[in-house]
N, C-alpha and C positions, 0 to 999 in steps of 0.2 A: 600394721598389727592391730588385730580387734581385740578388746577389751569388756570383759564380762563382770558383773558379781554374781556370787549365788552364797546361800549357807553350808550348801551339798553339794558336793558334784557326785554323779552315780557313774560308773564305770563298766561299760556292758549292755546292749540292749538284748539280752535273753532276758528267760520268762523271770530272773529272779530280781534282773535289774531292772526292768518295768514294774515287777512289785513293791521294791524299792523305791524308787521313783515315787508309784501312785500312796505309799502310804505314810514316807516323808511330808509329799505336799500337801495329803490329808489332816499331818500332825501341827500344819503351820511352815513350814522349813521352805526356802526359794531355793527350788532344788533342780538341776541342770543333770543332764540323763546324755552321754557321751559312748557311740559307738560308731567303729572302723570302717562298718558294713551297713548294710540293714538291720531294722528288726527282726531278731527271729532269724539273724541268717545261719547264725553259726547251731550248737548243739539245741534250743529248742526248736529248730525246727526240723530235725533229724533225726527222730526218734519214731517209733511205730504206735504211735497214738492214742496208749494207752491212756487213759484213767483208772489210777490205782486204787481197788478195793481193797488194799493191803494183803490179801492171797498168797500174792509171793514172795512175801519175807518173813509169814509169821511164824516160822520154822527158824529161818537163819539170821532173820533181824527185828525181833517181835519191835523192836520201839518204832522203827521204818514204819512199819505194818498197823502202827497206832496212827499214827502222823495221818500217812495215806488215810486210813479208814475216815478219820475225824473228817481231813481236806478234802476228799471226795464228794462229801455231803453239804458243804461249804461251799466249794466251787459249784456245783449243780444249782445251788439257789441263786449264784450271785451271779454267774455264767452261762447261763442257762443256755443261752444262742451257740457257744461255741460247745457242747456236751451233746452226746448223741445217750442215754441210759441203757444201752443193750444188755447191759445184767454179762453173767458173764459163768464158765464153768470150769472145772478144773476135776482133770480125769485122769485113769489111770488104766494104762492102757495092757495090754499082755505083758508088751518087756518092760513092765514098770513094778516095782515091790509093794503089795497090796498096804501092807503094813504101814506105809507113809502116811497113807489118809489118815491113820490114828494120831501120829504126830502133828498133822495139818488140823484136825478138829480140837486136837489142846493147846496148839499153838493160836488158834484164832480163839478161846473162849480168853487166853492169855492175852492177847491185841486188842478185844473188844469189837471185834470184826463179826459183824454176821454172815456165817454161811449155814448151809440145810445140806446134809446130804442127803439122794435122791437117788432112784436105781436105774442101772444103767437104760433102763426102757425108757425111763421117761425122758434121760437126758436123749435116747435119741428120736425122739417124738418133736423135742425142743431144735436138735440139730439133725436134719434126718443124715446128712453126710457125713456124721460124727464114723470114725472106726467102729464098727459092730462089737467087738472083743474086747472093749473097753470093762473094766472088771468091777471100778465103783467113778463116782462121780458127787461133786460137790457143788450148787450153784453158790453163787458168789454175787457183788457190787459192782463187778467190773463198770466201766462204760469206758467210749472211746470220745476223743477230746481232738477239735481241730487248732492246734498250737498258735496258727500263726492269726488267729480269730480270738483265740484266748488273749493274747499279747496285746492285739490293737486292740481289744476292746480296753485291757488295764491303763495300755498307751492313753485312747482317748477319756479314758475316766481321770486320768494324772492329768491332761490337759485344759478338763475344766475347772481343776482343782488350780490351776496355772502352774503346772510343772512343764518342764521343756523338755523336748527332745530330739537333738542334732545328730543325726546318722550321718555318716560318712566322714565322719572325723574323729581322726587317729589320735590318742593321748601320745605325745612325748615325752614330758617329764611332769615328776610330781613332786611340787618345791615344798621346803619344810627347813623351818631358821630355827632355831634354839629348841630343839624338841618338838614342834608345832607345826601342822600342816599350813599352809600358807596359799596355796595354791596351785594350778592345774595348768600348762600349756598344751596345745594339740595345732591339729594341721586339717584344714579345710579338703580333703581329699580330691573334691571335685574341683578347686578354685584355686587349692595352693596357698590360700592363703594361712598365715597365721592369729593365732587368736590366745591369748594368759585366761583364765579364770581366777578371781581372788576367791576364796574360802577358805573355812575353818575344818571343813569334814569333807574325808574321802572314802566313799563307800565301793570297795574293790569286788564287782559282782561278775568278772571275767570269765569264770568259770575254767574252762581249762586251760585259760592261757591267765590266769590270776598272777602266775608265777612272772610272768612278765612286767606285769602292772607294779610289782613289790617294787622291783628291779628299777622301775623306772622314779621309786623314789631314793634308788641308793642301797635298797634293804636287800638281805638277804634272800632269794626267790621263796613264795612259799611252797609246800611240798604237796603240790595238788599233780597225779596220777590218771596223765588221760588216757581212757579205756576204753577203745575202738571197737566200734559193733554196726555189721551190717545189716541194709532188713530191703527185702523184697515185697514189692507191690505186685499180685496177680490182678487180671484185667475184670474180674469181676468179684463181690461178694458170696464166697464160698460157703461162712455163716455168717450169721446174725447176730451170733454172741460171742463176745471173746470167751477164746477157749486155748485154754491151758495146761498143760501135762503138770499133775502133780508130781513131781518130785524135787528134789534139790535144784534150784536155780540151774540152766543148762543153756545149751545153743541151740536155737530154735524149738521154743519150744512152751512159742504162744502165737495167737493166729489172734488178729486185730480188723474187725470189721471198719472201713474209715470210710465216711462217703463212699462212691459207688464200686470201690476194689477192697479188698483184703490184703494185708500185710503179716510176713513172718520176720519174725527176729528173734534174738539177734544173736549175733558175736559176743566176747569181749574179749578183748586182747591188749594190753599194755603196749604203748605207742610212746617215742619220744618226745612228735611234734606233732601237736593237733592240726595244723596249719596242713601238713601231708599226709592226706588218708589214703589207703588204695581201697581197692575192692576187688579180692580176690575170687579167681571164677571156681579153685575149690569149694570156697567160702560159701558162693551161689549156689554149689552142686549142696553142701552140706546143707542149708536152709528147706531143698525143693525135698530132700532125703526125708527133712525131720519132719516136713510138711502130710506128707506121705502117712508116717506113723499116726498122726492126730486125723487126717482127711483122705484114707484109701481116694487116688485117682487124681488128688492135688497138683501132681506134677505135668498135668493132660489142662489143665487153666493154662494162659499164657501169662508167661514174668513181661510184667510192660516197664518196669524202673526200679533199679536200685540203688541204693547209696546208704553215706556212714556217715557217722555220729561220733564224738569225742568224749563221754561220760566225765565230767570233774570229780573224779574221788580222790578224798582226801587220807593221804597214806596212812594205812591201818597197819598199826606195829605186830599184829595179831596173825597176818600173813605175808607170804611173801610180797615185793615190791609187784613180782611181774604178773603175782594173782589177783588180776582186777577181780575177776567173778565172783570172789568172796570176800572182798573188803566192803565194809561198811556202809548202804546207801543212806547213812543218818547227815545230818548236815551239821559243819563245822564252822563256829565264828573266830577269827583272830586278830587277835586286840593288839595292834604293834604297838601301842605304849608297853605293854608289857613283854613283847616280847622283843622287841628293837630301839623301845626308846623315845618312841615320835607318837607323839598326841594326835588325833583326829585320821587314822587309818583303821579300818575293818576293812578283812578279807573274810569272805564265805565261800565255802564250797561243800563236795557234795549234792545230796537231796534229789529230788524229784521235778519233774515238772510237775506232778498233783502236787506236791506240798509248796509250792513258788510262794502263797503268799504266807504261811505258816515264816519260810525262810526269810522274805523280807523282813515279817514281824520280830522276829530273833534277831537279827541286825539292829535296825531302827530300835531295837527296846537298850542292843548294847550301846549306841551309840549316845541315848539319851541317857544314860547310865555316868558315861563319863564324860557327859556334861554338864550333867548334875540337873537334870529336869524328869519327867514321871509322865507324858501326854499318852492319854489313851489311846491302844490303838482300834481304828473304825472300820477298817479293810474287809470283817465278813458281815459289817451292820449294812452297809452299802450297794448295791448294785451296781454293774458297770452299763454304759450304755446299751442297750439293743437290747438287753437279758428282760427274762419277765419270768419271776419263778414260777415253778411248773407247765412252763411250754418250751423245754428242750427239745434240740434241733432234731428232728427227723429227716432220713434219707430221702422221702417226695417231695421236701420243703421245697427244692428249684423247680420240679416239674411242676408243682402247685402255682409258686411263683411267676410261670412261665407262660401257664395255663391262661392266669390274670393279665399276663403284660404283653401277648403275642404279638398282637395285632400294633402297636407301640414303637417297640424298637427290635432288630432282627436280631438271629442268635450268631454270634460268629464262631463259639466253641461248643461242638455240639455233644461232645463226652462231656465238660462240663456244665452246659447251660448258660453261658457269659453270654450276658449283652453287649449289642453295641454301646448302649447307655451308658452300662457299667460300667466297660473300659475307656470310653472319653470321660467318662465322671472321672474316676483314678487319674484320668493321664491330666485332664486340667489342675486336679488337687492338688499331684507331687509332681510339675511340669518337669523335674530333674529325675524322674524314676527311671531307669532300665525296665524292659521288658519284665524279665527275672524279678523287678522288685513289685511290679503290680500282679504278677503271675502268685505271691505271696497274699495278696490280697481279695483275688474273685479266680483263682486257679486255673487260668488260661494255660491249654497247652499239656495237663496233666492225666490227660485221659487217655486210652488205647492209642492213639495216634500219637501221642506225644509231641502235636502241637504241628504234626505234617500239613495240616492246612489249616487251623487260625493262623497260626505264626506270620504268615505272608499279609491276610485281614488285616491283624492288627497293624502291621508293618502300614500298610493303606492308608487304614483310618487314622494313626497317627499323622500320615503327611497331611490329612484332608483335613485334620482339624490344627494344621498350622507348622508342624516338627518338619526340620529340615529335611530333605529327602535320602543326603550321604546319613546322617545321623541315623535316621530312621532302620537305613540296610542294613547300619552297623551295628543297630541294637536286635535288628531281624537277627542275624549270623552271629552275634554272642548267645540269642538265646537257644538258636538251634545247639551252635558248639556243648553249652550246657546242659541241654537234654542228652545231648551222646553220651556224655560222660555215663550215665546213669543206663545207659542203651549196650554199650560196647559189651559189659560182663555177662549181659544174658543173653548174646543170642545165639539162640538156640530154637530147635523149630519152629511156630508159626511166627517167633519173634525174627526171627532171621526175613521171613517169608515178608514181614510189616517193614522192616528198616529196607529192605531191596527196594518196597516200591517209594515208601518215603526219599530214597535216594534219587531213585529214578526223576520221582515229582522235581524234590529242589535244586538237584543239578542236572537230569540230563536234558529238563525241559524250562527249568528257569534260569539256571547255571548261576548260582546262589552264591557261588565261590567270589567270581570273578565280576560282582557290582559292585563299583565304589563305594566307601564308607568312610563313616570319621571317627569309627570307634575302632580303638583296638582289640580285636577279635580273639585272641588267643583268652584261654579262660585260666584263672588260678585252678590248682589243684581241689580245690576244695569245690570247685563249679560254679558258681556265680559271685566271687568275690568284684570289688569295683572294677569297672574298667576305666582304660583311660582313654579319655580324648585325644585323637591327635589330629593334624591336618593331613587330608587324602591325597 
């Protein structure tokens, strides 16, 4: 049994419990950062990559739509590396009621949000594949945000501040004697082994599974509503700008420039367990449909990946249970002294990825609230590594990069530009990663091919800089498994025509199935949760 202290434990490694993390250990607090999976595995990093201009709430959740607008401007300074500023538009298409934009421009002088409207000419000068027939048009702040860049950067800015953070280890129980938290137990995921944490304060940043976390101090579940939404990646950048259909929040019915593909999304549909998401190939057909109305010819791109997200919304007595798409994206703290009794638990939910650190700070402020202390918090005076305000990331940034280092080290993923450097850099640093978890970090694997030949590379390079060689196939064949998931719902023409000869390549010609391994191959439902080691 390992034995820890800390004064925090954080509960979560998504973008709200890395904020958390990093502005605890900014405030002074020895603060330990506890998650099942990876970083980023679960809902921040499953989402279509927006950064919110607040556009689309200042209609149905002007306060959301302030949040966003302020955080936007915020994270661009202090983020600068993981933010792409593509500005962004929001239009109104034939089948859409002209009328809206008038609520959309009182709704944003109400948020504080700047927009311009602009006529439809110019906006299609701006997007030339914009729909022709579009009737008005608004530009907007948008920009797009790579999640799991945003994260480790918060990550490694918590780490020089000396905050910790243990992935792959699962909370158990969460102890609490006479009113009072006490302490944390969990399970080494990888090792098995066990470990207690003694502390005063437990920061529950779960997000859709929060309701579990309560549960494991005895309390009552909280009442966090996860809200399933799918989003499809086409194989190239359709536009430049996020672009948006102004009307009332809907399905599909924003298109997301992210690195070198575009994304639409999304769903949402009320789910009992975040843990089980499907992805339905209606679902697919409804996204390529709504694509269509925003981008005449959209459906003539190829879908190369898709997959689902859990939204944490926290139940809005204001509408029904099962109507996630209009509850609340404002974010909610709760205090279970006051609601259960026990000193030293907050639960958060709701919010945004833009707003993460807005959410940490509302936390951290209630935490210090009812322990009777007042510290500043420092979270947007700050930069996090790598960031340099006013030089966010641009889409040449790799080929630039590449340009400089060719000659160096070879490319082994060549949709995404990965080094061989890069990925034995990663694999020396987290010598326990899965494929999957450094594919989070330098996006090996996530381009047109979807990893039909790095996969095998990487597979190589690992053994030659030391990884056993069953381990090696067995993390090769979980990552492929995991890319299917995200393969099987679209294919459909030239995607079909990609997955044939991908098959061809990894079984009929390497027979990928049938190499031994030491990892067990079957993937959770959700696609890259841990796997386990076994002997072959």
């Amino acid at each position: 049994m390992k034995k820890l202290s800390a004064d925090v434990v954080v509960i979560g490694g998504g973008s709200t419990g890395v904020g958390v993390l990093r502005d605890c250990v900014m405030r002074g607090y020895r603060t330990i950062l506890l998650d099942r999976a990876d970083l980023a595995q679960g809902t921040s990093g499953r989402f279509h990559g927006l950064l919110h201009s607040g556009g689309r709430y200042v209609v149905s959740d002007p306060e959301s739509a302030r949040e966003c607008a302020q955080e936007n401007t915020i994270l661009t300074r202090i983020q600068s590396d993981a933010i792409e500023t593509t500005g962004g538009l929001f239009v109104i298409t034939e089948q859409d009621d002209p009328a809206f934009g008038d609520l959309f421009l009182a709704g944003a002088q109400v948020a504080g949000m700047w927009t311009e409207e602009i006529t439809p000419g110019e906006a299609l000068v701006r997007e030339p594949r914009l729909n022709p027939h579009i009737q008005r048009a608004f530009a907007v702040r948008d920009g797009t945000v790579d999640g799991w860049k945003l994260i480790w950067g918060a990550a490694n800015s918590a780490r020089e501040h000396g905050g910790h953070v243990m992935t792959y280890t699962k909370v158990t129980h969460i102890h609490h004697s006479d009113g009072q938290i006490t302490g944390v137990s969990a399970t080494d995921l990888r090792t098995g082994e066990e470990l207690t944490i003694d502390c005063s304060f437990v920061l529950n940043c779960a997000g859709p599974w929060a309701g579990r976390i309560s549960e494991m101090a005895g309390l009552p579940p909280v009442n966090v509503v996860p809200g399933r939404g799918i989003m499809v990646a086409m194989n190239h950048r359709l536009v430049n700008s996020v672009v948006n259909r102004c009307i009332p929040p809907a399905d599909g019915d924003i298109i997301v420039p992210v690195h070198t593909v575009c994304i639409i999304g999304t769903t949402d549909v009320k789910v009992s367990d975040a843990d089980h998401l499907t992805i339905e190939r209606t679902e697919v057909q409804q996204m390529l449909d709504a694509g269509e109305v925003l981008i005449p010819g959209f459906r003539e791109a190829r879908a190369v990946h898709a997959w689902v997200g859990a939204r944490p919304l926290i139940k809005d007595d204001r509408v029904k249970a099962s109507d996630t798409r209009h509850m609340s994206r404002g974010m909610a703290v709760i205090d279970h002294h006051e609601r259960d009794g026990v000193r030293g638990l907050l639960t958060i939910g709701g919010g945004k990825l833009t707003t993460y650190r807005l959410m940490a700070e509302h936390i951290v402020n209630a935490m210090e609230e009812q322990l009777g202390r007042s510290t500043p918090c420092r979270t947007m005076q700050e930069n996090c590594p790598g960031s340099t305000p006013g030089h966010t990331y641009q889409v040449t940034k790799r080929l630039r990069e590449r340009e400089s280092d060719r000659r160096d080290s070879p490319i082994i993923c060549e949709c995404e530009l990965v080094t061989k450097a890069r990925f034995v850099g990663l694999q020396r640093e987290y010598p326990q990663a899965s494929f999957d978890d450094l594919r989070r970090q330098c996006r090996l694997g996530m381009g047109p091919c979807q990893g039909t030949f790095c996969s095998t590379r990487a597979a190589g390079i690992a053994q030659s800089v030391g990884m056993d060689a069953e381990r090696a196939m067995g993390l090769l064949k979980l990552f492929l498994e995991n890319r299917w998931i995200g393969l099987w719902p679209i294919l459909l023409g030239d995607q079909v025509r990609q997955t044939a000869l991908s098959h061809w390549i990894l079984q009929g010609t390497l027979d990928i199935t049938h190499v031994p391994s030491a990892v067990n191959v079957e993937p959770d439902p959700l696609g890259d949760w841990p796997s386990k080691e076994v002997a072959s």
